[in-house]
Structure formats: structure tokens, C-alpha cells
Steps between C-alpha positions, in 0.01 A plus 500: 500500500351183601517575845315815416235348328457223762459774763227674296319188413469438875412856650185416256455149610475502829208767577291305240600153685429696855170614355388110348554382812314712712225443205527098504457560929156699449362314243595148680313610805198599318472174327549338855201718639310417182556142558407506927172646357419240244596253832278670720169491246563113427555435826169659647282318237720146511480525885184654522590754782664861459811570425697809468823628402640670789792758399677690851613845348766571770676153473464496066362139544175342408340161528225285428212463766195211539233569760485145712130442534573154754648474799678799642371797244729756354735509222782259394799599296455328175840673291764599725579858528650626149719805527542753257823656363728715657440729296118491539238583737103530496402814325426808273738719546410856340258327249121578605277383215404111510481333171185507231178327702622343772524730848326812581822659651806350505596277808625204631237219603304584886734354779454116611287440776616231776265236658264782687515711215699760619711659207900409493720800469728515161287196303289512233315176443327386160200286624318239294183357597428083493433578120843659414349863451660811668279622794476732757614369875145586679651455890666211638533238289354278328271793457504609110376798387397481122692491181760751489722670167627768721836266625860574368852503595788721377871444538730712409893545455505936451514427169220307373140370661370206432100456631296168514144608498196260528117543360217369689448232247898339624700617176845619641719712260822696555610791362852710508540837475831731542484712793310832461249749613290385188581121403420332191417181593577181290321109530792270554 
């Protein structure tokens, strides 16, 4: 009987520890890309200089970026690369609605742009101007479009999507939804 009981106990335990797991992994990666962001803005109005948070979609890393205004000009690694999950990747999935006031359509950020301003395949990039608020990349840097709340980035583990948007003014927020033609997004 106890033997019985101890084998039901568990066939309920362990999809419910499986699924907090893969929950903890998601929502620690979107606090991580939460926290790169708050980085980059203090960074770019401490230093002065741009900054950006530079995420590579094929590798599921992203970094933190400072435009080097002296000397040889282009942009130093300021956070080494931070990877995401293994269960996570940059993304949507099937969801196509972005949340309440922040995008237009729903989409990662535009792609980084090197030292000539040619676009890197697989990035998306979250610039900040010298003031810490999101702008466009207008050409080769340091050229800065204007103030921007069009930026996000999604990750995503088939099961849930977590977005960091940005508003022109700097605010960041993330949301989480479950994954589905029409989400329901919540603030975290």
C-alpha cells in the first residue's frame, strides 16, 4: 500500500517539478535581459556615449555594447556574452499580437549594425543614445536616429513568451504570456 501510494504521489510530482523548472529557466532569463537593459541605459548616460544591448538570435546569447568615441572607434564588449537556457531561444512562436501600447506589430528589435553600418544577420540590437533613451540606428554609427518605443525582444521556451518592450521615453517592462494565436499578456 505504501509503495502504491508513493508511486502515485510521484507520477504527479514529477511533471509539476519538470514544468517549475522549465518556468524558473524562462523567467531567470528574462530578468537577466531586463537587467542588460537597465546596464545598457546607465551606461550610455554615465559614459556619455551609446550603448546597446546586442542579443545574436542564432547563438541564444546577448551582451552589453558601448560605442568607443577615442582612439580606434567601434564598440567594446562591456557584459560578456550571457546565454540563455537550453530550453530557450529568441522568439514568438505562434503568438502574433504584441502587448497593450508598446509595438505596432509584434517583432523582435531591427538587427545590429557593425562599424559601416551594414546590418548583422540573426541580431537584434536595443540602442540607447548618450542620454539613455531607445533610438533608432540612422547608418553607421555613432549616427542616432531619434527616440524610439518601437524596440523589444521575445524569448521563448514553446510554452510561454516572455517580451521586454521599451517606450521612447526609456521605461522597459516585460510581460509573459502562454503560447497562443491570441495571448493575454501579463506585466511581470
Amino acid at each position: 500500500m505504501v509503495v502504491g501510494i508513493t508511486t502515485v504521489v510521484a507520477a504527479i510530482a514529477v511533471p509539476m517539478t519538470s514544468n517549475t523548472m522549465k518556468n524558473f529557466k524562462i523567467t531567470g532569463d528574462a530578468r537577466s535581459l531586463s537587467s542588460a537593459v537597465s546596464l545598457a541605459k546607465l551606461r550610455a548616460a554615465s559614459q556619455f556615449t551609446q550603448t546597446r544591448v546586442y542579443a545574436d538570435r542564432s547563438a541564444r546569447t546577448f551582451r552589453v555594447e558601448s560605442w568607443r568615441k577615442t582612439g580606434l572607434p567601434g564598440w567594446v564588449v562591456d557584459q560578456a556574452d550571457t546565454s540563455l537556457s537550453s530550453s530557450v531561444t529568441f522568439g514568438f512562436g505562434i503568438v502574433t499580437t504584441p502587448p497593450t501600447a508598446t509595438q505596432d506589430a509584434i517583432g523582435q528589435a531591427p538587427a545590429c549594425v557593425d562599424t559601416a553600418g551594414a546590418a548583422v544577420a540573426n541580431t537584434s540590437c536595443l540602442l540607447f543614445n548618450s542620454r539613455g533613451i531607445p533610438a533608432d540606428q540612422a547608418g553607421a554609427p555613432p549616427a542616432v536616429g531619434g527616440p524610439t518605443g518601437n524596440g523589444g525582444l521575445y524569448i521563448t521556451d514553446d510554452q510561454w513568451v516572455f517580451g521586454l518592450t521599451l517606450s521612447a521615453t526609456g521605461l522597459s517592462r516585460v510581460w509573459s504570456t502562454t503560447v497562443k494565436a491570441t495571448p493575454s499578456w501579463v506585466q511581470q
